[in-house]
C-alpha positions in Angstrom: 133.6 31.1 174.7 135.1 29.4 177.8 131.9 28.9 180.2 132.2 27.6 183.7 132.5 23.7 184.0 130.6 23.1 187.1 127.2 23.8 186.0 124.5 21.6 187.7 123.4 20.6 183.9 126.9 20.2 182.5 127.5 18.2 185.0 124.7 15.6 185.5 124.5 15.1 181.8 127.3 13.7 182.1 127.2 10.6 184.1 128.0 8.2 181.6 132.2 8.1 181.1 131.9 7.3 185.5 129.5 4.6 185.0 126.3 4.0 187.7 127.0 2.5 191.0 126.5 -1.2 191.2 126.1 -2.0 187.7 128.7 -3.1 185.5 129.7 -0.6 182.8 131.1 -1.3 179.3 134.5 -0.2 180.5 134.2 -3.1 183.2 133.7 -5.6 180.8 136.3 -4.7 178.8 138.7 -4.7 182.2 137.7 -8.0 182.9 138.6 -9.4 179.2 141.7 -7.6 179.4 142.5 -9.6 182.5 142.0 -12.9 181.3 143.7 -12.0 178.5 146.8 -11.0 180.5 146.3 -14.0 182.5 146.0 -16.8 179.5 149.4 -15.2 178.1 151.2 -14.5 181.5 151.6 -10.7 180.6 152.0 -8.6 184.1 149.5 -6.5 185.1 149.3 -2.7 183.9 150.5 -0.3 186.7 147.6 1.4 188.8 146.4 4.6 187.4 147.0 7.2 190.8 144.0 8.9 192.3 145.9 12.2 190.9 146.2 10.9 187.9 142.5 10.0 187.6 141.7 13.4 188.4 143.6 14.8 185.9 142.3 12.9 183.2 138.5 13.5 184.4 139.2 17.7 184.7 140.1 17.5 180.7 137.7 15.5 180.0 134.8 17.4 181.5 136.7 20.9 179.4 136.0 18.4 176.3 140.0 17.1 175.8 142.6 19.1 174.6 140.7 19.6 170.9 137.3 20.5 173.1 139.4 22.8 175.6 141.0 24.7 172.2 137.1 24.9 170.7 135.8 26.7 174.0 138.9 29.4 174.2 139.6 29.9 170.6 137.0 33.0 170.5 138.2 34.8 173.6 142.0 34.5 172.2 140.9 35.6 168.6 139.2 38.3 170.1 142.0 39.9 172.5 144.5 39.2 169.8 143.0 40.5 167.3 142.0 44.0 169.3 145.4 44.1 170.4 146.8 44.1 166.7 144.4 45.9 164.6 141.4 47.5 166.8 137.9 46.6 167.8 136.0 46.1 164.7 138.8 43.6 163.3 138.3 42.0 167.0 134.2 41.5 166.3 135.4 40.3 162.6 137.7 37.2 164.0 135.5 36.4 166.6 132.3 35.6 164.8 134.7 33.6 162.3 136.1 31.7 165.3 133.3 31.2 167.3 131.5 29.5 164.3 133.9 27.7 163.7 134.0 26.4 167.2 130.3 25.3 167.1 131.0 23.6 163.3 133.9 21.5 165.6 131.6 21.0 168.6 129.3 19.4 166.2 131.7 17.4 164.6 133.0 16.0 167.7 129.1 14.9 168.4 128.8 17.2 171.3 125.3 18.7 172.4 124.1 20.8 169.6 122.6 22.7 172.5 126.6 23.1 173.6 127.5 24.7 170.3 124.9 27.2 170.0 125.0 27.8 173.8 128.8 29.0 172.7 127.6 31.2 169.6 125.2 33.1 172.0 127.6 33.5 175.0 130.0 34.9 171.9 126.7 37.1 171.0 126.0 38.9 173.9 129.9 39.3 175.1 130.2 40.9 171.4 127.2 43.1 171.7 128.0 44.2 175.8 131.6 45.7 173.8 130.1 46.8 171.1 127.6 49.1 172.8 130.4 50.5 175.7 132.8 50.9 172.3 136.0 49.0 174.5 137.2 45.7 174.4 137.3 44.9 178.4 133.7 45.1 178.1 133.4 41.8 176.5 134.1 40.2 179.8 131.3 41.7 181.9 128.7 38.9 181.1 130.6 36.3 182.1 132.3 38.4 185.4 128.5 37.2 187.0 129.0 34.1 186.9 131.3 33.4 189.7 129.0 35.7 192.0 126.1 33.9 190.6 128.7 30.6 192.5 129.5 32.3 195.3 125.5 32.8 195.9 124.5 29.3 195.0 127.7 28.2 197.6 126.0 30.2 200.3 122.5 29.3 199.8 123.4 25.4 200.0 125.2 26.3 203.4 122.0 28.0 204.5 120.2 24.8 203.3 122.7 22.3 205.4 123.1 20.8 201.9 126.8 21.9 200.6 126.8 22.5 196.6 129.4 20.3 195.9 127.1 17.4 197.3 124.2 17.8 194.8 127.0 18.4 192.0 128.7 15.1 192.7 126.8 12.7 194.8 125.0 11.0 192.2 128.1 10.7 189.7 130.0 9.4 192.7 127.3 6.5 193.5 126.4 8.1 197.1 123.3 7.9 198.8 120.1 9.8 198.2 120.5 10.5 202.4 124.1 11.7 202.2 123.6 14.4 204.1 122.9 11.8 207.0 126.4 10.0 206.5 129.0 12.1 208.4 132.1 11.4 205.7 130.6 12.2 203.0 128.8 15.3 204.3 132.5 15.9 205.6 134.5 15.9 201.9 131.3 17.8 200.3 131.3 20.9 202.5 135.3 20.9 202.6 134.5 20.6 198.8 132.2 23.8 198.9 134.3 26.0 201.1 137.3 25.6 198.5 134.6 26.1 196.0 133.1 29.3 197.6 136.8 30.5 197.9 137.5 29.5 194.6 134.4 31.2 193.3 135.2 34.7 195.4 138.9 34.9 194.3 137.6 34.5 190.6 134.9 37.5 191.4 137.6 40.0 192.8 140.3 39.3 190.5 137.8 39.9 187.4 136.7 43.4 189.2 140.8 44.2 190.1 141.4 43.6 186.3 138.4 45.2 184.5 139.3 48.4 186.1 142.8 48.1 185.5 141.5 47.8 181.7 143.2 44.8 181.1 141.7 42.8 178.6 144.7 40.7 178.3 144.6 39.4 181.6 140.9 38.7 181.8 141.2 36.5 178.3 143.7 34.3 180.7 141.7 34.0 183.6 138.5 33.0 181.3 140.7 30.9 179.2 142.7 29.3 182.3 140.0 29.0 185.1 137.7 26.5 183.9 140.4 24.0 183.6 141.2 24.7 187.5 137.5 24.4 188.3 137.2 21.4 186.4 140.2 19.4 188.5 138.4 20.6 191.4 135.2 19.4 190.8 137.3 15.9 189.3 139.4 15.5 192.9 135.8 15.9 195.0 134.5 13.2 192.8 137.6 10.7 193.2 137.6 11.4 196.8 133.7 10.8 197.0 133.7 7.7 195.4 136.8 6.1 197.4 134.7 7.4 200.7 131.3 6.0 199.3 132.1 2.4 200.6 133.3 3.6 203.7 130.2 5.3 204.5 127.9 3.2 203.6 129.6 0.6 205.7 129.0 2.6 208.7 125.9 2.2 210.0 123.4 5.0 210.7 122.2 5.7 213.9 119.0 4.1 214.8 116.1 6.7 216.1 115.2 6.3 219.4 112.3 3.9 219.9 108.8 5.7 221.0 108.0 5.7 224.7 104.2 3.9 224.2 103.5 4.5 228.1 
């Protein structure tokens, strides 16, 4: 099952491929070998990887890579496909094959075991929702609550004066604990959350439009197609965070007034 990619936990847990603001990382070391190298043989320097480019290749790897993006969507497709070509019970027949076999690659791929049996129970309760209303559109309620349960947690943060996107990112970006008090930042994070919250409402209505137009079809490619879209979202606020991080920290805060002691 394809499940949104910019949960608070799914997120956080994984820090490590960004490495931690002012340390040195594995992958620095091996840059700086790779530089000597080039220099002791008088090899020219590899082109410059473009902050698009960078995104790109952080949004697949937060859906897992190409093998982890074909793991999470495999059940949905098996499942329209199969109801499409021979009928609902077939459908729940292919998709508890799939979906197993999803969680056997997860694990092979040394994801989270809590990952792959987070996907056999999404799979569970998407399979039972159908099963009990006797159609296959069904299957796509459960997950149809998870961008409202975005678009809620987008306008709570506002509420707060602390845009979502900022707790999602700040840390894997190497910002300040404060950023809320650095105007640039604060600046890229609520732009961040206002695309987010549209992002978040668009995927709400066009779930509705489609569930009553019984289209199981379509919703298979939104489920299947959004998270990808989501994930270069969340991977451009990042790149853009990080590049502002020294600028903002360079900036310094205003100081508070001193106390009048008279």
């Amino acid at each position: 099952m394809t499940q949104h990619p910019t949960l608070v936990n799914q997120l956080s847990d994984h820090a490590g491929p960004f490495g931690t603001a002012g340390t040195a990382s594995p992958a620095d070391d091996t840059s700086d070998v790779s530089a000597t190298a080039r220099r002791v043989l008088g090899l020219p320097d590899p082109p410059e990887q473009s902050a698009g480019r960078a995104a790109a290749g952080r949004a697949l790897e937060r859906v897992g890579g190409p093998v982890g993006l074909a793991a999470a969507t495999a059940p949905t497709v098996a499942f329209v496909v199969t109801d499409a070509a021979a009928g609902l019970e077939a459908a729940f027949v292919a998709l508890a094959v799939t979906a197993v076999l999803a969680s056997g690659v997860r694990l092979a791929r040394r994801e989270s075991p809590g990952a792959a049996v987070a996907g056999l129970l999404v799979a569970a309760v998407c399979a039972t929702v159908a099963a009990v209303a006797g159609e296959a559109r069904a299957f796509f309620l459960p997950t149809m609550l998870l961008p409202a349960v975005f678009v809620l947690a987008y306008a709570i943060s506002f509420m707060a004066r602390r845009p979502l996107a900022g707790l999602m990112v700040n840390r894997l970006a190497g910002g300040p604990r404060d950023w809320p008090r650095h105007p640039a930042l604060r600046r890229i994070y609520t732009i961040s959350s206002l695309i987010g919250l549209t992002m978040a409402g668009a995927n709400f209505v066009v779930r509705v439009v489609f569930y009553v137009a019984d289209e199981p079809g379509v919703l298979a490619a939104i489920q299947v197609g959004l998270p990808l879209l989501f994930a270069v979202h969340f991977a451009v606020t990042l790149v853009v965070a990080r590049q502002t991080v020294g600028r903002s920290l360079a900036v310094p805060l205003p100081s508070a007034p001193a106390p009048d002691l008279r």
